[in-house]
C-alpha positions in Angstrom: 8.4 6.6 20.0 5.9 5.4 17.4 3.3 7.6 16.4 0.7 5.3 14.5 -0.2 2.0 13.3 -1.1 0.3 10.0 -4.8 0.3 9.8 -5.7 -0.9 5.9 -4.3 -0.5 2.3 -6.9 1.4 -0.5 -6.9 1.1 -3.3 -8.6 3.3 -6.0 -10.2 1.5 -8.8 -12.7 1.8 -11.5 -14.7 -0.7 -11.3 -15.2 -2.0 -7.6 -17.1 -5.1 -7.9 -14.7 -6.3 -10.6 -11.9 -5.5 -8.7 -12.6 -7.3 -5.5 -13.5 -10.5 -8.0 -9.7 -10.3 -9.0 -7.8 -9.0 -5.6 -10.0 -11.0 -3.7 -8.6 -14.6 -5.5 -5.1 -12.8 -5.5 -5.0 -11.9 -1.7 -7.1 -14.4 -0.5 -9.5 -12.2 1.4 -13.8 -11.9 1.1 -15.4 -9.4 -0.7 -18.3 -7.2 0.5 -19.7 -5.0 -2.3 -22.3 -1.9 -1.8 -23.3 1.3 -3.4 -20.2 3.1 -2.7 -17.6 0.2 -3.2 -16.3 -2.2 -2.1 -13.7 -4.2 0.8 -11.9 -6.6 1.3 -11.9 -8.6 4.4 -9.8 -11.4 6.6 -9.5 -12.9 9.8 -7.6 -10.2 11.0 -8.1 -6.1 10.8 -5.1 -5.1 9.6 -5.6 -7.1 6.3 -8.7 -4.7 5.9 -7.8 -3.2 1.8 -10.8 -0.6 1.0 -12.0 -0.6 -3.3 -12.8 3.0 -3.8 -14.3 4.4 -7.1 -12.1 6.8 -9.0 -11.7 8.0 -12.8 -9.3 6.2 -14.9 -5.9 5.4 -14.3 -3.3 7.4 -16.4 0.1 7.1 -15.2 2.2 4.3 -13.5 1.4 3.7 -10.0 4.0 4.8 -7.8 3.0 2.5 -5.1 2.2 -1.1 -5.8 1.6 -4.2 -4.3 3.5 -7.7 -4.0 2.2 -11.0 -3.6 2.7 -14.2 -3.0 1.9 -17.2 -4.9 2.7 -21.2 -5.2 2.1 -20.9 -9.0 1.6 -18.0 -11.9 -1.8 -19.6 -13.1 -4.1 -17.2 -11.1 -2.6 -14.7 -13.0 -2.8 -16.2 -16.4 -5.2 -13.8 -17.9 -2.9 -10.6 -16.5 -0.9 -8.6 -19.0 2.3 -9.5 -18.2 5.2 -7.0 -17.8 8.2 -9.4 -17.0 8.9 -13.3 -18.1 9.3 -15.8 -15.2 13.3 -15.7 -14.5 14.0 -12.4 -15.6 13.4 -11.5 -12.1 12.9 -12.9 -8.7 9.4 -11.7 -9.5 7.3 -11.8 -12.3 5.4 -8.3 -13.0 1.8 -8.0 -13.7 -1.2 -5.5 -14.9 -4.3 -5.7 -14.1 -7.8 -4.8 -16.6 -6.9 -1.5 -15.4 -3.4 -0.9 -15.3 -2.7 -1.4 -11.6 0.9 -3.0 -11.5 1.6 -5.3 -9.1 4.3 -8.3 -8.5 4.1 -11.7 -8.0 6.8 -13.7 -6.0 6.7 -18.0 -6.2 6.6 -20.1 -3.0 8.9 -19.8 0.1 7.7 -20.0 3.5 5.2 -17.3 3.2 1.2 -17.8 2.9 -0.3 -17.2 -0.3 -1.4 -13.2 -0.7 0.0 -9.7 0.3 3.8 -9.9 1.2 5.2 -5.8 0.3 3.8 -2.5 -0.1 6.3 -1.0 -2.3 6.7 3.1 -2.8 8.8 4.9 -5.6 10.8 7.1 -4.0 12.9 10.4 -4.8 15.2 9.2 -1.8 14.3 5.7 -0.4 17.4 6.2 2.6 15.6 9.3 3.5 12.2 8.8 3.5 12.2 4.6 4.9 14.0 6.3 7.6 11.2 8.7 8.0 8.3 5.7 8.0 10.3 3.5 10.0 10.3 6.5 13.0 6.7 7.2 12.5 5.8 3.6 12.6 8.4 2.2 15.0 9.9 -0.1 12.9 12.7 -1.9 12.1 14.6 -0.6 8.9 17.4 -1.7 6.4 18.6 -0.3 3.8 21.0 -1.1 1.1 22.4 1.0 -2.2 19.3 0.1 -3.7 16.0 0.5 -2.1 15.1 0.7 1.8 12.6 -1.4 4.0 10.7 -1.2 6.8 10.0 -4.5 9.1 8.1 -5.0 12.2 5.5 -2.7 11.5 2.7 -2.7 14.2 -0.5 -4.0 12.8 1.0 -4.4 9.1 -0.1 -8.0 7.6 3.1 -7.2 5.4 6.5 -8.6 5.2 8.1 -4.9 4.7 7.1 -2.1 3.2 9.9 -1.3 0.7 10.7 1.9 -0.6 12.9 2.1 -4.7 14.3 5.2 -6.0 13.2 5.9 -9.9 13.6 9.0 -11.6 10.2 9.9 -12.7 8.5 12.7 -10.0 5.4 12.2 -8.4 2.1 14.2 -10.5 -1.1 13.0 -9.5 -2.2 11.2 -6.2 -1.1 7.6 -5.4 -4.0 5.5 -6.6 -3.2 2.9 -3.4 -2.1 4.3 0.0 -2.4 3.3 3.2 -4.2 4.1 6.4 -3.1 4.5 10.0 -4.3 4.9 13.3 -2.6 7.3 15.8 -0.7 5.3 18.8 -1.3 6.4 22.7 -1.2 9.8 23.0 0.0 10.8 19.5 -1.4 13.7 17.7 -1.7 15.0 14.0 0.3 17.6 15.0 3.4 15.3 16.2 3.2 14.4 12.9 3.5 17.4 11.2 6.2 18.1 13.6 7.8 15.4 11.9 7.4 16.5 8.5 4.1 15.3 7.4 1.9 17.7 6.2 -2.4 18.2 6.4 -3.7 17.7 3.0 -7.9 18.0 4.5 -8.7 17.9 8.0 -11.8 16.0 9.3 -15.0 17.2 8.2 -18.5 16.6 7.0 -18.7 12.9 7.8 -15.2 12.0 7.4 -13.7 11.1 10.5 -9.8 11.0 9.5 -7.1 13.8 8.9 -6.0 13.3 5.2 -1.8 13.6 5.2 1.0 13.6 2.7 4.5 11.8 3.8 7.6 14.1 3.1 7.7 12.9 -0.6 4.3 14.0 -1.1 2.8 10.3 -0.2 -1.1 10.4 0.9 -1.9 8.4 4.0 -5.1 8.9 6.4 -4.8 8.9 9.7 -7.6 8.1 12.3 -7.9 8.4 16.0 -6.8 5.2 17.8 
């Protein structure tokens, strides 16, 4: 049975109003700037990715975005990590170090197509997402994803194993919403764990996946 729902990507950045200049063009989605950030908006909720203000990046992300593009020209100006051919992709930074990749045309719309996680076992924990979410997954000797995910504007989330460990919070997670009667509790009975309940004004229950992934997770 699924527990939750995708409910929005965030993303932590420096500099919010730049930032929702750039992944605004890149995802095709409207910006709304204010005080404490900034979103990012389109026709439908689940395409919802929050700008939130953080101190500057330091280490490689462990979970980045892929997108979806007719051409590489909106991403001229990008540092670029790979050359066009190397890859099926062609691998990007941003002005402040967020790495994401850029796939060319098939049948897809221009803008987000994967959430992809470095993992310390990607059989192990796409299995674990893919039970949470009620998804479809598939896995290979190489990396695992997860299809079919309720409310997800992505193709898959896809989940790579690398050698490095996770040591600092993920600078772009995700957030979910629990499904029926789901609790935070059935999913610490799953192996999730409470990072900071709700409190103050915060509404959501802040949660790490078994490989130490944040999420939040609000009430239906």
């Amino acid at each position: 049975m699924a527990l939750v729902t995708f409910k929005d990507l965030v993303i932590d950045v420096e500099d919010p109003a730049a930032a929702a200049g750039r992944w605004g063009r890149w995802l095709h989605l409207a910006g709304e700037i204010d005080e404490e950030g900034a979103v990012l908006r389109g026709e439908h909720p689940g395409q919802t990715v929050w700008l939130n203000p953080a101190p500057l990046k330091r280490v490689k992300n462990r979970v980045h975005l892929d997108l979806v593009a007719r051409d590489l020209e909106p991403f001229a100006d990008q540092i670029r990590i790979t050359e066009p051919g190397e890859f099926s992709w062609t691998s990007f930074s941003d002005p402040e170090g967020h790495e994401f990749c850029v796939f060319q045309g098939g049948e897809r719309p221009d803008g987000l197509k994967d959430v992809v996680v470095d993992s310390v076992d990607h059989r192990v924990i796409g299995a674990w997402w893919a039970d949470v979410f009620g998804a479809t997954l598939g896995s290979d000797d190489e990396y695992s994803w997860v299809d079919d995910i309720p409310g997800s504007p992505t193709e898959s989330f896809d989940f790579v194993n690398v050698p490095e460990p996770k040591t600092v919070k993920n600078r772009v997670h995700w957030d979910v919403a629990l499904a029926g009667e789901a609790t935070v509790d059935d999913l610490v009975a799953r192996g999730a764990t409470v990072l900071l309940p709700p409190g103050d004004d915060r509404g959501w229950t802040v949660m790490a996946d078994p490989e130490g992934n944040e999420f939040c997770v609000f009430d239906a």
